[in-house]
N, C-alpha and C positions, 0 to 999 in steps of 0.2 A: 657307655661311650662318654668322653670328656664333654663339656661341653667351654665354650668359650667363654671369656669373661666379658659381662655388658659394658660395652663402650660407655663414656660419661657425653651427654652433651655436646658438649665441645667435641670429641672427638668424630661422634655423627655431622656433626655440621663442617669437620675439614675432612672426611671424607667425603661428603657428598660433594664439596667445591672440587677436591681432586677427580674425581667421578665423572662432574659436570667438564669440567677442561678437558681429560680425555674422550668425552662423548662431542663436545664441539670440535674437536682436532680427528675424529674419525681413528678413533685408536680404542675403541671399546666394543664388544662386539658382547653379544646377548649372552651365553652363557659364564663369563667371566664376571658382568656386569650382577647379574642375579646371583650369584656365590660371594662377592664382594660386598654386595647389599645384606643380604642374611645375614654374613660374617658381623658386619657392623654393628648389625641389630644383636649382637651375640645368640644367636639363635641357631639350633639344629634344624635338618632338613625337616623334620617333625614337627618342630615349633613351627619353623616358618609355614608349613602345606597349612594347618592347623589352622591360622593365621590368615592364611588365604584362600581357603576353603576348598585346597587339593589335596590329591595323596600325598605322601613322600617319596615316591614311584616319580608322580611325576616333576616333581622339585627338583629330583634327581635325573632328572631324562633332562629338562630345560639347559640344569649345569653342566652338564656333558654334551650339549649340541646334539642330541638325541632325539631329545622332545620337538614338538609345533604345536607350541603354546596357541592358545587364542587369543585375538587381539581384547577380550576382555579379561583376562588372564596378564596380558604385558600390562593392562593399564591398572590393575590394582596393584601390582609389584612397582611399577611405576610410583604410582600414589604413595605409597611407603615411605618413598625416600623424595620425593616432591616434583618427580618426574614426570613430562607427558610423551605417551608413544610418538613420535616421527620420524622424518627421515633424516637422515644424515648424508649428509655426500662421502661420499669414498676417493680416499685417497689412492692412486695408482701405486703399486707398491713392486720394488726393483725386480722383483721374481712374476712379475705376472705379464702377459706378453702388450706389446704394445706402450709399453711401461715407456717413460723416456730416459735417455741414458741417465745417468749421474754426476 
């Protein structure tokens, strides 16, 4: 399997701003966020369990919305990338009911 090439510095540190701005704007949702993260880190799902002290089963379950992580599980993947688990508000979105017009 390829694996991807390690991001430099810089490029970790505007991704993670990019990251941060879609997690403050409620536009990041967990399994996107965690494949994004990895990604950066140029790291297989392998590297990354390995890393974190999970299978790759479940790295893979997490990235496909599959998984229920535990909340001491979000907070080292968290820690990675300089994250603390909370909440986020949610934005109402045009397709969900009760949504207000546009």
């Amino acid at each position: 399997m390829a694996r991807w090439k390690k991001p430099s510095k810089e490029e970790v540190q505007e991704l993670r701003q990019i990251l941060a701005e879609r997690a403050r704007h409620g536009a990041l949702r967990l399994p996107g966020a965690v494949l994004e993260i990895r990604k950066s880190f140029g790291m297989t799902q392998e590297e990354f369990a390995k890393t974190l002290g999970l299978t790759r089963r479940q790295v893979a379950e997490i990235e496909t919305g599959t998984g229920n992580p535990t909340l001491e599980t979000l907070e080292k993947i968290g820690r990675l990338f300089g994250f603390a688990v909370g909440f986020v508000p949610k934005t109402p979105r045009d397709d969900e009911p009760g949504s207000p017009p546009a």
